[in-house]
C-alpha positions as CSV (number, residue, x, y, z in Angstrom):
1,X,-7.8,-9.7,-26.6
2,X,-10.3,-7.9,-28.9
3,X,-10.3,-7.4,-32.3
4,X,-9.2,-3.6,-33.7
5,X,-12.0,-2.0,-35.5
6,X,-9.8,1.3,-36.0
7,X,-10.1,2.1,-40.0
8,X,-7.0,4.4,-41.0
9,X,-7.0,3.1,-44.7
10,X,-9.4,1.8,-47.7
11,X,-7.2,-0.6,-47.0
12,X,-8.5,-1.5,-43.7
13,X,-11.9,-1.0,-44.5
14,X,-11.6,-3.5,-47.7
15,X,-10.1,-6.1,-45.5
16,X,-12.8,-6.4,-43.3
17,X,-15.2,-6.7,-45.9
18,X,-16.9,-3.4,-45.4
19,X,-17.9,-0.5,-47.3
20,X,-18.3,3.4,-47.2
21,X,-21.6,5.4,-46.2
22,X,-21.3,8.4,-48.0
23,X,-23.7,11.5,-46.9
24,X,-24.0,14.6,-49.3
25,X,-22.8,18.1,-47.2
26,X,-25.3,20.3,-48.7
27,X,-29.4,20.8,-48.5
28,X,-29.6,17.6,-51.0
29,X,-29.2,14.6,-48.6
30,X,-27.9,12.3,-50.8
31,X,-26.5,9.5,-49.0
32,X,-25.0,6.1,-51.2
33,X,-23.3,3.1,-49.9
34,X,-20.1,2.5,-52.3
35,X,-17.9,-0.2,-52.5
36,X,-14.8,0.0,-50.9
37,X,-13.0,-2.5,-52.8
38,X,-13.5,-0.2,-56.0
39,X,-13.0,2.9,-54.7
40,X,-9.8,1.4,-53.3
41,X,-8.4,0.3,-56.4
42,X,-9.4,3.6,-57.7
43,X,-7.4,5.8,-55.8
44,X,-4.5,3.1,-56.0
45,X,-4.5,3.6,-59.7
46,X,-4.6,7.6,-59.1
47,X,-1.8,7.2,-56.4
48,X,-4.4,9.5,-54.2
49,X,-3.6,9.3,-50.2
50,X,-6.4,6.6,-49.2
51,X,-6.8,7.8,-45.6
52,X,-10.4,7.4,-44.9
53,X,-10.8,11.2,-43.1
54,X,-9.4,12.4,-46.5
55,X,-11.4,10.1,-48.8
56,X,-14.0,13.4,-49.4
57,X,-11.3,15.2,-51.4
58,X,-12.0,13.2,-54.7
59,X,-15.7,12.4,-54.0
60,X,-18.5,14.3,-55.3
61,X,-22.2,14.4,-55.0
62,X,-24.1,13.2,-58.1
63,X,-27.0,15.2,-57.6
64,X,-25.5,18.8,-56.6
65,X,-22.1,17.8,-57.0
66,X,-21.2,19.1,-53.5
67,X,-18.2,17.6,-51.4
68,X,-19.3,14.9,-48.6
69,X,-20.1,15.4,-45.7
70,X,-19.8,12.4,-43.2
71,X,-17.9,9.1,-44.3
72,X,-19.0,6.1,-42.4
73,X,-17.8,2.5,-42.5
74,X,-20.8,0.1,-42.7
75,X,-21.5,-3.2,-43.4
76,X,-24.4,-2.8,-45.7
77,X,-24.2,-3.8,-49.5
78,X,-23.2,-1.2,-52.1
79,X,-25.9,0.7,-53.5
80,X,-24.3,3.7,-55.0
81,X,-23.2,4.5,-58.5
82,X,-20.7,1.9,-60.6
83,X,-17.4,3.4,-61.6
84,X,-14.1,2.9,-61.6
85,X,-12.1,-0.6,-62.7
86,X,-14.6,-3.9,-62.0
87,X,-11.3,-6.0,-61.7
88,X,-7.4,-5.6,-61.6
89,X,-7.0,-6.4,-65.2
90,X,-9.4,-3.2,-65.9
């Protein structure tokens, strides 16, 4: 029997050891790979609905500070900004 690659959650996507491709909606094409595990425990803390089609209501460019576009899971290291907590304890 295969193995389900359906993401629902951050929390599916953390527990596969992936992360988020995150593409800018607007003319800007700014596209960043961020860490899942991060932005997980950052909308845990903020007790935001972690749903990964609804992840683009707290997420903002940082060059034109436009709303995503497309959300992809990947398996490709982070590259984008650090933010939120770096541990639990934070």
């Amino acid at each position: 029997m295969g193995m389900n690659q359906r993401f629902e959650t951050l929390w599916d996507v953390t527990r596969r050891d992936a992360n988020l491709h995150v593409q800018c909606s607007f003319h800007c094409a700014n596209e960043s790979i961020v860490d899942a595990k991060r932005m997980e425990r950052w909308y845990r803390m903020h007790l935001w609905d972690t749903h990964v089609s609804r992840l683009g209501k707290h997420l903002r460019c940082s060059k034109c500070l436009g709303r995503p576009e497309h959300i992809k899971v990947t398996h490709q290291k982070p590259n984008g900004p650090c933010w939120g907590p770096q541990t639990e304890r934070d």
